[in-house]
C-alpha positions as CSV (number, residue, x, y, z in Angstrom):
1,X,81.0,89.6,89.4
2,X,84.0,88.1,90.8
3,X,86.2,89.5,93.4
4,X,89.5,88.9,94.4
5,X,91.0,88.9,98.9
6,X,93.7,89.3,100.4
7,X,95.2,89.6,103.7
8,X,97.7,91.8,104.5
9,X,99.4,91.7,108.3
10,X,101.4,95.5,108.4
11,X,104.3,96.1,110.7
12,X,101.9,96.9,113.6
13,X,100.7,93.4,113.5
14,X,97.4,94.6,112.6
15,X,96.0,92.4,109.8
16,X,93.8,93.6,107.2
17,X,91.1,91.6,104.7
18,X,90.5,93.9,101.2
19,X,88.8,92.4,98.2
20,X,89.4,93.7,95.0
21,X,86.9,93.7,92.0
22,X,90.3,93.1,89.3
23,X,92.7,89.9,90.0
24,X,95.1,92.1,88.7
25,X,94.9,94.7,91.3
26,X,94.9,92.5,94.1
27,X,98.5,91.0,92.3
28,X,99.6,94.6,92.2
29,X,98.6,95.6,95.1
30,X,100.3,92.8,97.2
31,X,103.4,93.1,95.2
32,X,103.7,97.0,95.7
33,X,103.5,96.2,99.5
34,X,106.2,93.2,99.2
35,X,108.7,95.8,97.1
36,X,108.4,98.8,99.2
37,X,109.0,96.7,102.5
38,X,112.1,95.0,100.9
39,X,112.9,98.4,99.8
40,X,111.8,101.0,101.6
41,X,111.0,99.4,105.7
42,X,108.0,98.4,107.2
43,X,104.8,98.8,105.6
44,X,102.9,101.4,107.7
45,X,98.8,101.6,108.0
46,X,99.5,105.3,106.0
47,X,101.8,103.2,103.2
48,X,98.8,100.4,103.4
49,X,95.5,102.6,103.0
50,X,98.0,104.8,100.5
51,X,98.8,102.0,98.1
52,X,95.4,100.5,98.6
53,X,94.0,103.2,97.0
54,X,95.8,103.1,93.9
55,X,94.9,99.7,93.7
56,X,91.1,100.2,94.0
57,X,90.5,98.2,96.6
58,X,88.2,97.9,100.1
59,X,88.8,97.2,103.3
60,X,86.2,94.6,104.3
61,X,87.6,94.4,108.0
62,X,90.8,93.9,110.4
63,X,91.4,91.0,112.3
């Protein structure tokens, strides 16, 4: 089975890895993160892990 990173740097400067089984999920999920910061303000750890989840997708690690 394939699977899909991404890194993801959040307004703390915290930077998270998260691997998704779906390329499509990883798309949406970095997109949602990309329209709610231009939209919204800075993407919080809470906003992260929240829109994560709908996204299916696991945190393999911060750096």
């Amino acid at each position: 089975m394939e699977q899909y990173y991404l890194e993801y740097e959040i307004a703390s400067g915290a930077r998270y890895f998260v691997v998704f089984d779906d390329e499509n999920d990883r798309d949406g999920f970095h997109i949602s993160l990309d329209m709610y910061k231009a939209q919204l303000g800075p993407v919080t750890e809470e906003v992260f892990h929240r829109i994560r989840e709908k996204f299916r997708g696991t945190v393999i690690g911060p750096r």
